[in-house]
Structures are given as structure tokens and as C-alpha cells.
C-alpha positions as CSV (number, residue, x, y, z in Angstrom):
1,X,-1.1,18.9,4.6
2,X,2.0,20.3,5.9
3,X,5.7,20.2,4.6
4,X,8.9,20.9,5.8
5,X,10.4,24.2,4.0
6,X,13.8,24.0,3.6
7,X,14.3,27.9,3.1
8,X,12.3,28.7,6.3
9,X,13.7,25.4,8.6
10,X,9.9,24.6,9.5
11,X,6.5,22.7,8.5
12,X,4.1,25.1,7.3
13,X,0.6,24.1,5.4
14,X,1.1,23.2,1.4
15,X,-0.5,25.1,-0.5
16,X,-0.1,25.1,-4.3
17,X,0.0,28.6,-6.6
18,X,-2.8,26.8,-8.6
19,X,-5.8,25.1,-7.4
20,X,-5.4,21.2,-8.0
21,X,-2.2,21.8,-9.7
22,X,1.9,21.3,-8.2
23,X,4.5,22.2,-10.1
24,X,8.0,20.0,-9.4
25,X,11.5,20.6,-10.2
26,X,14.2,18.0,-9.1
27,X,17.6,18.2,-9.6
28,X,18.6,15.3,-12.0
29,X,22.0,12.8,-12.3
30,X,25.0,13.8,-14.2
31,X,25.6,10.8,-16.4
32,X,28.8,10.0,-16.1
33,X,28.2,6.6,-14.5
34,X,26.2,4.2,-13.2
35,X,23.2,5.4,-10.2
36,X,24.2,4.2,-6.5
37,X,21.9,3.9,-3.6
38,X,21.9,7.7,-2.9
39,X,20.5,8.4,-6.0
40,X,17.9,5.4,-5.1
41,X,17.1,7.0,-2.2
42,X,16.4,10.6,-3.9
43,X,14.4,9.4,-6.2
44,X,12.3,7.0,-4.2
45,X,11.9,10.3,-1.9
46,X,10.5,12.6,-4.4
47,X,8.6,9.8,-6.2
48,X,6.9,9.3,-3.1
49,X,5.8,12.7,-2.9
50,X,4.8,12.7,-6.0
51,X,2.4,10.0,-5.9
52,X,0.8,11.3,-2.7
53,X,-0.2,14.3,-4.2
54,X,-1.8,13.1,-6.9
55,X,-3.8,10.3,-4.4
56,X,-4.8,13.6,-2.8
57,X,-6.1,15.1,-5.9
58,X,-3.1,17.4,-7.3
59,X,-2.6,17.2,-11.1
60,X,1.3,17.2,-10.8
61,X,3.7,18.2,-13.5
62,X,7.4,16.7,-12.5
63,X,10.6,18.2,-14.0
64,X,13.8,16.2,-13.8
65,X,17.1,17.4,-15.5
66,X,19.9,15.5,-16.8
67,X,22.9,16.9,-16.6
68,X,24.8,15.8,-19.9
69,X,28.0,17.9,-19.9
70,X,29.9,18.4,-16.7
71,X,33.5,17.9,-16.1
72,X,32.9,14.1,-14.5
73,X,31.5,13.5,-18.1
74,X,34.4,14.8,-20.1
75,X,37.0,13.1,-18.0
76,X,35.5,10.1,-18.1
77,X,34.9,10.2,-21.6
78,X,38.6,10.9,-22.0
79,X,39.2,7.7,-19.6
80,X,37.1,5.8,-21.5
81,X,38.1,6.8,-25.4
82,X,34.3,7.7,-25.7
83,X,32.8,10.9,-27.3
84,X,31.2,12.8,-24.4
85,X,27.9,12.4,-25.8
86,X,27.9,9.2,-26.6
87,X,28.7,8.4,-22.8
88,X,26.1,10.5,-21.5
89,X,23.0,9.0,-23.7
90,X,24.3,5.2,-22.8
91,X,24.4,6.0,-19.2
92,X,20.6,7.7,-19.3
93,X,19.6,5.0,-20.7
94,X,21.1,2.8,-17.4
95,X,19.6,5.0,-15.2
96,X,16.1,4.4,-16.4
97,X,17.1,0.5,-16.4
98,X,17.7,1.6,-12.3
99,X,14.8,3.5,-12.0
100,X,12.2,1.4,-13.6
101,X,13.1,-1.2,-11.4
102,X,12.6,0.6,-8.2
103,X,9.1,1.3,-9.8
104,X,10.2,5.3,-10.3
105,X,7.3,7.0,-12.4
106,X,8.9,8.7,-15.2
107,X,9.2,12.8,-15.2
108,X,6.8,14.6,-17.6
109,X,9.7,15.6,-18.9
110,X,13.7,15.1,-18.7
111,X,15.3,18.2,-19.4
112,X,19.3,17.9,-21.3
113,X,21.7,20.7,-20.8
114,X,22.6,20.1,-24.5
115,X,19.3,20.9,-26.0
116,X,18.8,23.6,-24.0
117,X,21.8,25.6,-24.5
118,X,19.7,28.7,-26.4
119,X,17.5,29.1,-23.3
120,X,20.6,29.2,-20.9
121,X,22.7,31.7,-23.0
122,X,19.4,34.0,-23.3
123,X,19.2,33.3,-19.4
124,X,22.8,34.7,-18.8
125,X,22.6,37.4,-21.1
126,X,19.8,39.1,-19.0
127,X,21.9,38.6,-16.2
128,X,24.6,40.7,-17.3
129,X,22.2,43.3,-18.9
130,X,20.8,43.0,-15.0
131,X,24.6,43.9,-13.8
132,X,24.2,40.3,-11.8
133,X,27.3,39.0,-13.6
134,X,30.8,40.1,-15.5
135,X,32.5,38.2,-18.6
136,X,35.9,37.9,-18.4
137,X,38.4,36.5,-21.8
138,X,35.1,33.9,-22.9
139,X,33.7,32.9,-19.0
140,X,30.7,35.1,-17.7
141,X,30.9,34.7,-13.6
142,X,28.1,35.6,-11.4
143,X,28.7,38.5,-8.8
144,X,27.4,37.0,-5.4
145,X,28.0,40.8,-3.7
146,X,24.8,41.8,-6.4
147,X,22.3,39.4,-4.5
148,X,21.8,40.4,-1.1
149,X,19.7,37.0,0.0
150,X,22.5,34.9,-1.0
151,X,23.1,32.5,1.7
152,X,19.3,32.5,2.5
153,X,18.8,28.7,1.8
154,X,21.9,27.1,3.7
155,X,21.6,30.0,6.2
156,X,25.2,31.4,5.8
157,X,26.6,34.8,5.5
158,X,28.7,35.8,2.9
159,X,31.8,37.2,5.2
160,X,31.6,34.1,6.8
161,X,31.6,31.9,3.4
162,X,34.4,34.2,2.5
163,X,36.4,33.0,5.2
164,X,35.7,29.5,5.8
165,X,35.3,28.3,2.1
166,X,37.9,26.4,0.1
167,X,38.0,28.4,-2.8
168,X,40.0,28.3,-6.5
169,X,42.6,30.9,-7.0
170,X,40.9,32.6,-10.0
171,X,42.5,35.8,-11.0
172,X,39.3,36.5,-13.4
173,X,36.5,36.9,-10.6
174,X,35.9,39.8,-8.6
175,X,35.1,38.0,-5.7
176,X,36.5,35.1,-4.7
177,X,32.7,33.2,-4.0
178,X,32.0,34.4,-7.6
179,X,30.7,31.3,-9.6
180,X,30.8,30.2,-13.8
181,X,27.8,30.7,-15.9
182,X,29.9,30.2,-18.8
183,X,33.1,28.4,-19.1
184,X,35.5,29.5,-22.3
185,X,36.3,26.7,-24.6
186,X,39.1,24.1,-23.3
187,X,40.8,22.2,-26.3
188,X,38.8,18.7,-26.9
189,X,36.3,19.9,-25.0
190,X,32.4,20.3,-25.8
191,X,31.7,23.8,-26.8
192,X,29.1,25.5,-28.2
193,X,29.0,29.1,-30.0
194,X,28.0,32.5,-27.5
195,X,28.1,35.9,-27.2
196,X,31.2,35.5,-25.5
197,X,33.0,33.5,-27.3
198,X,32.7,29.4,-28.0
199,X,32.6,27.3,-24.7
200,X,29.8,25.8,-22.6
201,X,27.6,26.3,-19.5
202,X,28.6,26.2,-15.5
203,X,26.9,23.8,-13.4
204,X,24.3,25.9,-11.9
205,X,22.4,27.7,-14.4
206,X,21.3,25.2,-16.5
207,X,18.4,24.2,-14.0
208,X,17.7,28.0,-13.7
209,X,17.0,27.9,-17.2
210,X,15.4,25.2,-16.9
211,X,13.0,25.4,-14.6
212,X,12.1,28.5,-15.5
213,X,10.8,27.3,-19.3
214,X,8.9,24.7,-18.1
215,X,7.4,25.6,-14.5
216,X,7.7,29.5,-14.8
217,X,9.7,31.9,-12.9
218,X,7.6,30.8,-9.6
219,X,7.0,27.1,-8.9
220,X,5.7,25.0,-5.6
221,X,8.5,22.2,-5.1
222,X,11.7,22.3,-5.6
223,X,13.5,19.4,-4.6
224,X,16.9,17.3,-4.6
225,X,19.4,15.6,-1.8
226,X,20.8,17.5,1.1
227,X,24.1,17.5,-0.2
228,X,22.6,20.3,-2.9
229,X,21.9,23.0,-0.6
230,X,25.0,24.8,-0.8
231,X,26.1,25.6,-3.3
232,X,23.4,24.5,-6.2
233,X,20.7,25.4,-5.0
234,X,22.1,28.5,-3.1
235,X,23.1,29.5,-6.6
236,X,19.9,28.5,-8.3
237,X,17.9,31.2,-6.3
238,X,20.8,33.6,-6.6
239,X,20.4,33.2,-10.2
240,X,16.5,33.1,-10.8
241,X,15.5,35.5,-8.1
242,X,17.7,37.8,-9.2
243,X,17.2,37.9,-12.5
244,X,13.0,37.7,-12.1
245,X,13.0,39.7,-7.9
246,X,10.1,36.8,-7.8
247,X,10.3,33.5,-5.1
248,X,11.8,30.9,-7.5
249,X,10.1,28.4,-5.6
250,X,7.8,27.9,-2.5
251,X,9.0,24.8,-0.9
252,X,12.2,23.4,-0.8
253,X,12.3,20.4,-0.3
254,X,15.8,18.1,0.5
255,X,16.2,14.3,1.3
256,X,18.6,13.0,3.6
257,X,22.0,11.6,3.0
258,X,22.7,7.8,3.2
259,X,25.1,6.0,5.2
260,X,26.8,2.4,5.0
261,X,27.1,0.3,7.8
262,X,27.3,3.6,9.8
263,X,30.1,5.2,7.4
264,X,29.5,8.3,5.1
265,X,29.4,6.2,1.9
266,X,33.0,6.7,-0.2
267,X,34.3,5.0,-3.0
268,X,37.7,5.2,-0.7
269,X,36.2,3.5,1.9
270,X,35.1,0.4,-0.5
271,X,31.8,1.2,0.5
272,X,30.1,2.7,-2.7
273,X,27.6,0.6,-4.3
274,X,25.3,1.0,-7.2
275,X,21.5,0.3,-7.7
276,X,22.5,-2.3,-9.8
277,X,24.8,-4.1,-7.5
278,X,22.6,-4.3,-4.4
279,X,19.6,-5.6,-6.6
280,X,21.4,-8.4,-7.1
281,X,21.2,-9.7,-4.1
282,X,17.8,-7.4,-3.1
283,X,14.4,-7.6,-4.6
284,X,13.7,-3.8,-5.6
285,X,10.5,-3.6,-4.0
286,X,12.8,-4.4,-0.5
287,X,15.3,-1.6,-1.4
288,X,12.0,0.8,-2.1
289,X,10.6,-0.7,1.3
290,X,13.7,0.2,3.0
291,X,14.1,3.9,2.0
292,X,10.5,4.4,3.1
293,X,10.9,2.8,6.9
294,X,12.6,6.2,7.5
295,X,11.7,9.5,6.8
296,X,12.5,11.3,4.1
297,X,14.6,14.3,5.5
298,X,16.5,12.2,8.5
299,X,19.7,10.3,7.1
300,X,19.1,6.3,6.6
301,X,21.9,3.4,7.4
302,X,22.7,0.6,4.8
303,X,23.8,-2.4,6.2
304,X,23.2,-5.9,5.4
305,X,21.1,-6.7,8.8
306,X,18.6,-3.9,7.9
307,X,18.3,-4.8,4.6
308,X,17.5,-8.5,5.3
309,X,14.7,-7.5,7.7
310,X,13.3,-5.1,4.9
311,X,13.3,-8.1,3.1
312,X,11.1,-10.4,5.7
313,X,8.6,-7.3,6.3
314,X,8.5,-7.5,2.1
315,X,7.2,-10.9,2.3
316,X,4.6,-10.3,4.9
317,X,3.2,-7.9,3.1
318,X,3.6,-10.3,-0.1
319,X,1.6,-13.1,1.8
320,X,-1.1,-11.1,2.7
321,X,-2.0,-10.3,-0.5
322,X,-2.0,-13.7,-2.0
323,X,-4.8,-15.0,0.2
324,X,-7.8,-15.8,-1.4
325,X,-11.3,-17.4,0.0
326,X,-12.0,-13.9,1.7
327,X,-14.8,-13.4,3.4
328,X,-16.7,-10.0,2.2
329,X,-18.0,-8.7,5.7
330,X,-18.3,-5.1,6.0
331,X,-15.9,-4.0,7.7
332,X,-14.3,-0.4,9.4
333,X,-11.5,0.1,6.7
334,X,-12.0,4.0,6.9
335,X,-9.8,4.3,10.0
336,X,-7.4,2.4,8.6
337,X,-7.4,4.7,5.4
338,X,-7.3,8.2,7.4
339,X,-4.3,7.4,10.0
340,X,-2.6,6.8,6.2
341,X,-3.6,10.1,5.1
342,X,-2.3,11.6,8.3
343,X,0.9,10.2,8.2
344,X,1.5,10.9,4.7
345,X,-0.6,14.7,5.7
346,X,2.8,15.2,8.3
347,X,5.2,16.2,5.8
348,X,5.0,12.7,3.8
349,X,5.9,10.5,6.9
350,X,6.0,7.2,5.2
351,X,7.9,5.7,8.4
352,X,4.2,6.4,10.0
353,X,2.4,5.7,7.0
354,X,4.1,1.9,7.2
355,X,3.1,1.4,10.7
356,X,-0.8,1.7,9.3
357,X,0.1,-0.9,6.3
358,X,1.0,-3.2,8.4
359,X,-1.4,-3.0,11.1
360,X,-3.4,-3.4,8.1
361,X,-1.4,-6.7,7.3
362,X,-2.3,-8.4,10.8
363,X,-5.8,-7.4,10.7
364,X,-6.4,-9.1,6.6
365,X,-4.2,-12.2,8.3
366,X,-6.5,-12.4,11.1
367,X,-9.8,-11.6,9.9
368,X,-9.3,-12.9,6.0
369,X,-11.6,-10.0,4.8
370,X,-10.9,-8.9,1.0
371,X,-11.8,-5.0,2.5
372,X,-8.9,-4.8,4.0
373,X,-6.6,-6.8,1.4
374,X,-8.3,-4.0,-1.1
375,X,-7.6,-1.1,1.2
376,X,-4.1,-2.7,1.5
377,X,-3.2,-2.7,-2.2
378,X,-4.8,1.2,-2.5
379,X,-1.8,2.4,-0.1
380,X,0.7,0.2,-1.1
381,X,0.2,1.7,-4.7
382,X,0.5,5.3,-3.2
383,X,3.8,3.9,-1.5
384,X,4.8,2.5,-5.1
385,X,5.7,-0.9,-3.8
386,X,4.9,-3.1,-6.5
387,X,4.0,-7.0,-5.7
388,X,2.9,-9.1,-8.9
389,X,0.4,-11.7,-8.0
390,X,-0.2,-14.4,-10.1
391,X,-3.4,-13.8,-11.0
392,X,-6.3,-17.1,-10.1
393,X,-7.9,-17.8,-13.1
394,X,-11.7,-16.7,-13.1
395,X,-14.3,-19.0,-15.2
396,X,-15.6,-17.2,-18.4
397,X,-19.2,-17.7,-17.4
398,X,-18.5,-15.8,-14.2
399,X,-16.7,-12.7,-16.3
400,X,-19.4,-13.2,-18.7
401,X,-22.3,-12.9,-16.0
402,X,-20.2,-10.2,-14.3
403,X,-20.3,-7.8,-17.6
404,X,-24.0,-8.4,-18.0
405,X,-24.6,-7.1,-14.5
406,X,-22.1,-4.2,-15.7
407,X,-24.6,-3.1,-18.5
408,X,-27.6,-3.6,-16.2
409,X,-26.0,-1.0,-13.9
410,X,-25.2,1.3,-17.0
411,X,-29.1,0.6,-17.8
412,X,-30.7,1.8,-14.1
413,X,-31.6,-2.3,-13.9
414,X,-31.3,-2.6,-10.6
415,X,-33.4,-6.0,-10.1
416,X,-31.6,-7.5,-13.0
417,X,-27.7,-6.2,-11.4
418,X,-29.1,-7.6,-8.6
419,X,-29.8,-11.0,-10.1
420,X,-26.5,-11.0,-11.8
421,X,-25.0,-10.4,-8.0
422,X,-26.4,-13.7,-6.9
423,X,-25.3,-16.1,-9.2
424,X,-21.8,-14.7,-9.1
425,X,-22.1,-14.8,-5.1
426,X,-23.2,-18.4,-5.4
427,X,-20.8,-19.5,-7.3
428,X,-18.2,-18.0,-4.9
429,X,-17.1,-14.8,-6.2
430,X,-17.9,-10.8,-5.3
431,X,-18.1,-8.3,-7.9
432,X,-16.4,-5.2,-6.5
433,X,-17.4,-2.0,-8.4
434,X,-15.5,1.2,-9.1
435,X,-16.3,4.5,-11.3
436,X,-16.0,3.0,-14.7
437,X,-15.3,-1.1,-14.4
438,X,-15.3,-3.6,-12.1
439,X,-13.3,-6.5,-10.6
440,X,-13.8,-9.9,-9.8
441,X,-12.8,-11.4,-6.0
442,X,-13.2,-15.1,-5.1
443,X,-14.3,-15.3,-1.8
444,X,-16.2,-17.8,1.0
445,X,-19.3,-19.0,0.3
């Protein structure tokens, strides 16, 4: 399996610090408002990958922060007349409306800045004991000079950052690049009680800390949109690496931006729409569809056109899976199955991947065998595009004879499973097995 490394600008083979096992971290929402299609994107991306690891065997442990006190929050709390917490636990509770509906498998766990606020103070006090950062009248800044890799993600020097950046006149850092760990108390703000005074954390650090509680000081995916590079995650390494001189994480892994109707997507441009406006008028399973026709790293255009032919290839694939009187052939389904793992093998190419489903999709039209409709519902749950069937109704006496041949199997009865196998057959069904259970399949006589 290869993936594209971020830190290195090339595919290299994955391979995970533990046998079996990846370790995630991706950079969360701060709640301020409601998710738009950028977020859907980011989140379908790293869901994705997610789910093909574990089809490939990895037991996977997914982080996924919130960000719960940020500036966007306060001032739009103020805007609002709403406590600050109150506005960030509604609008978590929206983005999992958002997210369930794009059929996003939750995190194992959902990090909050808020509750974490012991573990980011200790964080920033070994920094400074480190001589990595400086407090100055209640903030605590982090000295980029002290870190000679920084600029090793987004590839950028720090003379040349110096020059070219749009920086704040702050007479408290020592650098002009330097960046807040901790932020002094501002009146009617949030603030919380530190070594330096009351106030609350910068932006950065908190997914440091983090990360580093749950995942360790070395993990194997780190992952969030493109836009993060510079300066979070620039930051994030400055800040964990520097503190632990370990690899913060192996792969970094970033999704691409998305553009409307071939326009950076902007509020000013009245093009800015939320998850929960375009489904709507899109079935989420099209909007998942849609993300996944282009590759995860390359930007990906919105526009009504594209969407409405997502929508058409959603409904072949929808139709395919509602035939029924199948015939039960044996058929070559394997080659089907390893062109999916080599797509998804090439740095989780689901653009490829999509090209075998719906090969796939003419072949079950045109041959009406259930392998392939089986085969075609395995990958389109690694692809976590969700299509409820209605479900036919199977007679009781066929389930019935069905979990007798079940227990002669258990027993080693082979005649009797057998025997079982031929009435169901001849009343027009196929009992296909799997580890544990079965499942029942009308199909041609």
C-alpha cells in the first residue's frame, strides 16, 4: 500500500509503528457554526481512509478534536447573546446531525479543548522548561528561532516567512513569526487559571496535547485539509517535536480544497454553502459519491451540473442492487475485487476504485448474477455509500429450514446441510454462508 507523505512530497509504502494497528489524528471543526461542504469533503476523505484500512485488516484508533474556544466562538457568542459554551456544545451536536448523514463513522474519541486544559498547560510548561518558548505579562509565545525544522512541512524557510508573511505588530514576541501558546485573560472572555496568570490556550497547541495523550508522542497518520499546512500543522510539529526530538507523526496526510462553480468558495462571493443546505436538494449518499469521483489530495469543483450527474451514477448503482431473481452461477468476481484493492492500494484512489464499481454495475445488469451484486455491496460498504433496500420478505419456513442447515453445519452434518440446501434451492432461494451466520438470496430456479 502506498501513501502520499505530505512532509516528504512523495508516495512511499505504509507501514504502521504497530503490526495490525494505525493510529489517526485529524484536525477537528471549531464550532462556531454550522459545517459546509469543505468540511464534508474532509471528512468523507479521512473516513474513507479509515474504512480501507480496516477492510485491509488494521485495527484503527481515530482521534478527532473539537475546537470549543477560539476567537470565531467568542465573537459569535457575543453576536449571538449566547454563553460561549453553550454555542459550542449546540453546534457539536449539528455537526454530528451533518456527519451522520453523510454516513461519517464516529471517532473513537472527540477530544474538547475545554477538558483538556490540564494536559495543555503541563504541555507548555515543559516547553518553556525546554527554552522552546517565553511568557510575557500572562501569554507564553513559542520561539520559532529554537526549532531548526520549522518550515519542514510547508517547505518554507524562516527568512523567507519573515519577509513575505503578514504578521501582527506585537511588541511582546521576540520574533515576529513567534506564535501564542497561551493567551492572557481578555475581559468577558473564557479563561481558565495557569501558571501565568488566568487566560486560555492558542490555537495550535491544544492538538499537540492532544494527540500526544491519546496516540503517544509518535503516531502513523496525521491528517486534515490543505489549508492546515501552514501554519497549524507547521506549528504542531514545531511544538511536539520539539518538546519530545521524536517524529510526531509518520504520514501526513492533507485533502484538497473545494471550489464552487470554478470559484475559491467565499461567503463574499455568495458562494458558501453548508452540508445542510445542499442536502436539501442532494441525497447524501450523491454528495458522498461526489467527493469520491476525485481524488482525495487534487481540489474538486461544486457546481450544480456535476452534482446532478453524481446523482444519476447514484441511481445506477441504486438499481443494481434492487434486482432480485439472480442467478447463482459461479462466477470470476476475484478480479473484480483485486483492481478495488489496487486502486484503493495507490494512495486511496477512490476515483479508480469507482471505475471497478461500476464496471461491476454493468456486469450484475448484464449477467443478473447475485456474486457480483454481493461483491458490489462489499465495496460500496468500504466506500461508505449507504443504499437502503427494502428488504423482500422471506417465508418463515425457508428461515426456519435455513437455521436448521445452520446447526447441521455447526454439527459436521454435512449430508443433512446438504439436504437443507435443496429444499431452500427448490423453493427458489440460496443460502450464502459467512464466518458466523448466514443470509438468505432469492434467486432463479
Amino acid at each position: 500500500m502506498q501513501v502520499y507523505n505530505n512532509l516528504i512530497h512523495k508516495k512511499t509504502e505504509f507501514k504502521s509503528l504497530k503490526k495490525d494497528t494505525v493510529n489517526m489524528y485529524v484536525c477537528g471543526v471549531t464550532v462556531y457554526d454550522l459545517c459546509h461542504i469543505g468540511h464534508a469533503r474532509a471528512y468523507v476523505s479521512f473516513d474513507i481512509i479509515r474504512r480501507y484500512l480496516e477492510y485491509r485488516g488494521y485495527k484503527v484508533k481515530y482521534i478527532q478534536n473539537f475546537t470549543d474556544v477560539d476567537d470565531k466562538i467568542i465573537n459569535r457568542a457575543i453576536e449571538n447573546k449566547e454563553d460561549p459554551l453553550d454555542l459550542s456544545t449546540r453546534m457539536i451536536d449539528e455537526y454530528f446531525l451533518d456527519m451522520d448523514a453523510i454516513n461519517i463513522k464516529r471517532a473513537d474519541i472527540y477530544p474538547k479543548v475545554t477538558t483538556h486544559i490540564p494536559e495543555i498547560i503541563s504541555f507548555i510548561e515543559k516547553l518553556i522548561k525546554k527554552g522552546l518558548a517565553y511568557s510575557v505579562d500572562g501569554d507564553v509565545y513559542y520561539d520559532v528561532r529554537k526549532f531548526k525544522d520549522y518550515g519542514k512541512l510547508s517547505n518554507r524557510k524562516l527568512a523567507d516567512m519573515q519577509a513575505g508573511a503578514r504578521v501582527d505588530i506585537n511588541d511582546k514576541k521576540v520574533y515576529p513569526l513567534d506564535f501564542a501558546l497561551w493567551k492572557a485573560e481578555k475581559e468577558n472572555e473564557l479563561s481558565w487559571d495557569s501558571p501565568w496568570g488566568k487566560g486560555r490556550p492558542g490555537w495550535h497547541i491544544e492538538c499537540s496535547a492532544m494527540s500526544m495523550k491519546y496516540l503517544g508522542a509518535t503516531f502513523d497518520i496525521h491528517g486534515g485539509g490543505h489549508d492546515l499546512i501552514f501554519p497549524h500543522h507547521e506549528n504542531e510539529i514545531a511544538q511536539t517535536e520539539g518538546l519530545t526530538d521524536k517524529p510526531m507523526a509518520n504520514y501526513w496526510v492533507h485533502n484538497g480544497f473545494v471550489r464552487i462553480n470554478d470559484e475559491k468558495m467565499s461567503k463574499s462571493l455568495d458562494n458558501f454553502f453548508t452540508i445542510r443546505e445542499v442536502l436539501k436538494q442532494v441525497d447524501p449518499m450523491a454528495l458522498r459519491l461526489f467527493f469520491l469521483m476525485t481524488h482525495y489530495r487534487m481540489p474538486i469543483n461544486y457546481s450544480d451540473t456535476d452534482i446532478i450527474e453524481t446523482s444519476k451514477a447514484l441511481s445506477r448503482i441504486s438499481h443494481s442492487l434492487t434486482l432480485n431473481d439472480l442467478k447463482d452461477d459461479a462466477v470470476d468476481v476475484e478480479t473484480y475485487r483485486q483492481e478495488f484493492v489496487s486502486a484503493m492500494d495507490d494512495d486511496f484512489n477512490t476515483a479508480r476504485a469507482l471505475a471497478v464499481v461500476f464496471d461491476l454495475v454493468k456486469q450484475l445488469n448484464k449477467t443478473l448474477n447475485i456474486n457480483y451484486q454481493i461483491l458490489l455491496k462489499e465495496l460500496l460498504s468500504v466506500l461508505g455509500i449507504k443504499i437502503e433496500q427494502k428488504e423482500e420478505s422471506i417465508p418463515k419456513e425457508i428461515i426456519a429450514l435455513a437455521e436448521k442447515r445452520q446447526q447441521a453445519r455447526i454439527d459436521k452434518n454435512w449430508a443433512k446441510s446438504d439436504e437443507y440446501r435443496d429444499q431452500i434451492s427448490a423453493a427458489g432461494f440460496a443460502v450464502k454462508d459467512s464466518k458466523d451466520s448466514f443470509e438468505i438470496i432469492k434467486i432463479n430456479a
